[in-house]
C-alpha positions as CSV (number, residue, x, y, z in Angstrom):
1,X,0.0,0.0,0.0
2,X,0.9,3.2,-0.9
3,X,0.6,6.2,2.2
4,X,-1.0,9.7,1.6
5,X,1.2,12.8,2.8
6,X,-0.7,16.1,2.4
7,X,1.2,19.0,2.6
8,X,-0.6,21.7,4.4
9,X,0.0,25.6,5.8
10,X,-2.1,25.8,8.3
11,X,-3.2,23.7,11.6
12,X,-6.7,23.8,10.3
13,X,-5.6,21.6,6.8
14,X,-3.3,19.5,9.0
15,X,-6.1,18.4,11.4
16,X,-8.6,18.4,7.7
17,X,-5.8,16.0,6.1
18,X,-5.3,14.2,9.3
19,X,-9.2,13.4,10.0
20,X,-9.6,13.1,6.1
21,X,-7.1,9.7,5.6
22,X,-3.4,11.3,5.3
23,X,-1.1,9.1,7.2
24,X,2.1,12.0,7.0
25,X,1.2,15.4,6.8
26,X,4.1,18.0,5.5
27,X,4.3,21.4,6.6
28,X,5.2,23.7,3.9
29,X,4.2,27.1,2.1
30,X,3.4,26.8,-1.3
31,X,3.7,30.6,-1.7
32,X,7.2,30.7,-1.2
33,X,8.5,28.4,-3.4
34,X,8.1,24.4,-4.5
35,X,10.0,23.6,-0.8
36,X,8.9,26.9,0.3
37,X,9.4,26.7,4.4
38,X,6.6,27.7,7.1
39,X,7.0,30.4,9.5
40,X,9.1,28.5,12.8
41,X,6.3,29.6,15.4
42,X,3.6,28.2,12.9
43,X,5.8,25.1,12.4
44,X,5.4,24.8,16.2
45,X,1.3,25.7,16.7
46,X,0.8,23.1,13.8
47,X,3.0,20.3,15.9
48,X,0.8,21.2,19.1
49,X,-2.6,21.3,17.1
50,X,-1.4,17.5,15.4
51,X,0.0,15.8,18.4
52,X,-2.6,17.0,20.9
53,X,-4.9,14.7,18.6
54,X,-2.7,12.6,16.4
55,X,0.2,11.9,19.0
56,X,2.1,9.4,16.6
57,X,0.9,10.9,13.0
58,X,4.3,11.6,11.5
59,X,4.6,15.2,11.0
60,X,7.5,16.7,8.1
61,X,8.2,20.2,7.1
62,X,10.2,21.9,4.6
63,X,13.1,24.3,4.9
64,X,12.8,26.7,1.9
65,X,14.1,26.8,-1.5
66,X,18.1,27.1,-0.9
67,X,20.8,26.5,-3.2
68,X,22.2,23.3,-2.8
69,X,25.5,24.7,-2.2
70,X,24.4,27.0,0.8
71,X,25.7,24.2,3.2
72,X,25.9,26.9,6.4
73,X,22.4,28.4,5.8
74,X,21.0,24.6,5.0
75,X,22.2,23.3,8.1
76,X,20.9,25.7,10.0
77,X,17.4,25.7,9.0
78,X,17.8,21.7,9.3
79,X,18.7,22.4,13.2
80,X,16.0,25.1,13.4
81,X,12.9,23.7,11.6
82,X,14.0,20.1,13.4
83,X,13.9,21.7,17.1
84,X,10.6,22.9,16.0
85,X,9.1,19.5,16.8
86,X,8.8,18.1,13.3
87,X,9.9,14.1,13.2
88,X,11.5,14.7,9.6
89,X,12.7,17.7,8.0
90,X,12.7,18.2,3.7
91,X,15.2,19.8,1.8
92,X,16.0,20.5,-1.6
93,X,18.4,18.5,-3.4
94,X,19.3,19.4,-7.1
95,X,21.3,17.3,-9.4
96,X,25.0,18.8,-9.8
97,X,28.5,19.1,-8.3
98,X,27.3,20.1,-5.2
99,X,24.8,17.0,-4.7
100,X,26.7,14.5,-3.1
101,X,28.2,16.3,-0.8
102,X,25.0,18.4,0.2
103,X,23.6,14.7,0.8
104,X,26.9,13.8,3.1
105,X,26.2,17.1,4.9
106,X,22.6,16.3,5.2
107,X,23.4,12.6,6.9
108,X,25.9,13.9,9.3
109,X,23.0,16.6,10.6
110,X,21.5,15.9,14.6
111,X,17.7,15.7,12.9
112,X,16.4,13.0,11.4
113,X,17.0,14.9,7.1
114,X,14.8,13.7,3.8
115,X,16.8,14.7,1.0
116,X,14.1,15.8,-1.7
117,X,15.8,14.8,-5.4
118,X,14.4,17.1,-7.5
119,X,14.6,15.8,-10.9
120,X,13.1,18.1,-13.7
121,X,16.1,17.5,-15.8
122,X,15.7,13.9,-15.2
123,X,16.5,12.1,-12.2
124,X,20.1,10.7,-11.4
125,X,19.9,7.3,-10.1
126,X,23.7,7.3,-9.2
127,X,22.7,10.2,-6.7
128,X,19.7,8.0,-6.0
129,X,22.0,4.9,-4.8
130,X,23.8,7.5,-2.8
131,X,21.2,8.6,-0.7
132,X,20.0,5.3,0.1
133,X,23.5,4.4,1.4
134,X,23.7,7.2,3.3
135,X,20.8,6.1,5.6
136,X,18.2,8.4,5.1
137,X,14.7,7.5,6.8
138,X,13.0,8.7,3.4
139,X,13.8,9.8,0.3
140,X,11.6,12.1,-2.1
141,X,11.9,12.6,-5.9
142,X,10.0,15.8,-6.6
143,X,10.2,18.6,-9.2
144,X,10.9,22.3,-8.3
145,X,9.3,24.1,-11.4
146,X,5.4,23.8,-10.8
147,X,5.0,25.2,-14.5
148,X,2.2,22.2,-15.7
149,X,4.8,19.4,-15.6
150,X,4.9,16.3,-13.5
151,X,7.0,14.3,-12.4
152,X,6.9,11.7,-15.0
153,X,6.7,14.1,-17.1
154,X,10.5,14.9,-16.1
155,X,11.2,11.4,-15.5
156,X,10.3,8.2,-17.7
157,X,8.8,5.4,-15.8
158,X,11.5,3.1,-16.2
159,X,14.7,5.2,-14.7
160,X,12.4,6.6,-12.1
161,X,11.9,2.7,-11.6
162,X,15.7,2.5,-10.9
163,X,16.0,4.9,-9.0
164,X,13.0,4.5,-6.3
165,X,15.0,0.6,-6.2
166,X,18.2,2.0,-5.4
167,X,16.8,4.8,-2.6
168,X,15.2,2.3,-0.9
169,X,17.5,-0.8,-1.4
170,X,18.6,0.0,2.2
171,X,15.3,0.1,3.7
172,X,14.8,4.3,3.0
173,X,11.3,4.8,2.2
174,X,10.6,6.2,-1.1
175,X,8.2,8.8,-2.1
176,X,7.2,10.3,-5.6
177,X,5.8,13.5,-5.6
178,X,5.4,16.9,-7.8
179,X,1.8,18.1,-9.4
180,X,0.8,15.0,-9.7
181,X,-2.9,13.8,-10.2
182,X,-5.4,11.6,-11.1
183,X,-4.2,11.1,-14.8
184,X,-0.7,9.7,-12.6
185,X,-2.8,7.4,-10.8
186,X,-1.7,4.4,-13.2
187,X,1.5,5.2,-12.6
188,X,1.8,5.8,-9.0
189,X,0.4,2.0,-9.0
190,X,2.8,0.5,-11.0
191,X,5.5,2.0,-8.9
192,X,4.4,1.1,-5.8
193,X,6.3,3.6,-3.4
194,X,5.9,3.4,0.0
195,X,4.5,7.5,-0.2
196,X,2.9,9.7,-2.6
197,X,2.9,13.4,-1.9
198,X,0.1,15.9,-3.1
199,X,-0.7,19.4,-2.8
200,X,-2.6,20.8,-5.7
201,X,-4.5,17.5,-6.5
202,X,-6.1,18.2,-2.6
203,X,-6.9,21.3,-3.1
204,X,-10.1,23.1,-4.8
205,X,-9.6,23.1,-8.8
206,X,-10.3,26.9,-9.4
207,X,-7.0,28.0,-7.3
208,X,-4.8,25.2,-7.8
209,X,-1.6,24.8,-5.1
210,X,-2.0,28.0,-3.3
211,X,-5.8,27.2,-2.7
212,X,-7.1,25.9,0.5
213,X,-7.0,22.0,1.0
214,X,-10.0,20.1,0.4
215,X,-10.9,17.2,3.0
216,X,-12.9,15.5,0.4
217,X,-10.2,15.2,-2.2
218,X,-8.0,13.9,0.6
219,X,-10.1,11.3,1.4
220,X,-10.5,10.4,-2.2
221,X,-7.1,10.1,-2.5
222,X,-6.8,7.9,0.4
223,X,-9.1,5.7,-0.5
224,X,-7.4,5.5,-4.3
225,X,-4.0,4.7,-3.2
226,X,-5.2,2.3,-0.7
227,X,-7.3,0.6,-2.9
228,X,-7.6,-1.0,-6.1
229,X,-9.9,0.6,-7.9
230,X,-11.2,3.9,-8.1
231,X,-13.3,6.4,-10.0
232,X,-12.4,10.3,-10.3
C-alpha cells in the first residue's frame, strides 16, 4: 500500500488532512517556493494542534528553496525547523556538483533529514544509490518548477523505476511527488512507493496549489491509493 502525505499551511488543513485519511502530513508554504518553508512559530502551533490529537501521525516540514551549495544556511534551517518539533525535516536536493556532498552534509546533521531529489532535468539514479546508502529514513523525488509538468513528465517510468530501487535498497522509504494527479494514478500503482505526496490535487480546482486544501479530495485520494480501484 501506498501512504497519503498532504502538505498543508495551516493547523486547520493539518487536522482536515489528518481526519480526512493522510497518514504524514508535511508542513510547507506553497507561496514561497516548491519547498517553500513555514514560518518556525507556525511550524510549532501546527506540531501542538497534530500531536494534541494525532500523538504518533508523522509530521514533516520543509526548509525553503536554498541553493544546494548554501551548506551553512542549509544546516541551520535543518537544526531550526528540526527543534521545531517536526519528526522529519525536507530539503531540496538538485542534481549537480554540489549534490553528493550536500547529501553527506545532510546525513551527518543531529535531525532525522529527507533529502528531496528534484529531478526536472531527469533524475540521477547514481545520486539516488547514494542517498540510500547514506541512511536516510525517506527519500523524495520531486520537481521544483510547478509550471504544468509532473513528475513523470521529467522522468520516464523506467529510470524513475531504478532509482526508487536504489533509494530504498537499504530500507529508506521512497516517495514520488510533484503536481501530480489523477491522470498519474496508473502510474503511481505500477511504482508502488511506500508515499505519494500531493498538494494541488487536494486542493479546490479553481486555485490550484495556493488554494485551500479540500478534506474530500484527501479522502478520495486515500481511498485511491489504498485501494484497487477507483473512480475520479
Amino acid at each position: 500500500m501506498t501512504a497519503l502525505l498532504a502538505s498543508v499551511r495551516s493547523s486547520a488543513e493539518a487536522l482536515d488532512a489528518a481526519h480526512a485519511g493522510a497518514e504524514l502530513i508535511d508542513l510547507k508554504e506553497p507561496g514561497a517556493g516548491a519547498l517553500g518553508g513555514v514560518a518556525l512559530d507556525e511550524i510549532g502551533r501546527i506540531v501542538r494542534a497534530l500531536r494534541a490529537q494525532y500523538p504518533v501521525k508523522p509530521i514533516s516540514a520543509t526548509i525553503g528553496d536554498l541553493p544546494t551549495n548554501a551548506f551553512d544556511e542549509i544546516t541551520a534551517r535543518v537544526i531550526d525547523v528540526s527543534n521545531a518539533g517536526v519528526d522529519y525535516v525536507k530539503v531540496g536536493v538538485n542534481p549537480g556538483p554540489d549534490a553528493a556532498r550536500c547529501l553527506a552534509l545532510l546525513a551527518s546533521l543531529p535531525a532525522s533529514v529527507v533529502p528531496v531529489l528534484l529531478s526536472d532535468d531527469g533524475a540521477d539514479a547514481e545520486l539516488a544509490a547514494l542517498a540510500g546508502r547514506l541512511g536516510f529514513a525517506g527519500i523524495v523525488f520531486d520537481t521544483a518548477s510547478k509550471d504544468g509538468r509532473t513528475l513523470f513528465d521529467c522522468v520516464d517510468a523506467p529510470t524513475l523505476a531504478r532509482c526508487l530501487g536504489a533509494a530504498g535498497a537499504r530500507g529508506s522509504m521512497t516517495c514520488v511527488a510533484g503536481s501530480l494527479g489523477w491522470a498519474q494514478l496508473a502510474q503511481i500503482r505500477a511504482l508502488a512507493p511506500d508515499i505519494a505526496g500531493f498538494r494541488t490535487a487536494l486542493c479546490d480546482e479553481a486555485e490550484g496549489r495556493a488554494g485551500r486544501l479540500d478534506p474530500k479530495r484527501v479522502a478520495q485520494w486515500a481511498d485511491a491509493l489504498h485501494h484497487a480501484t477507483h473512480a475520479a
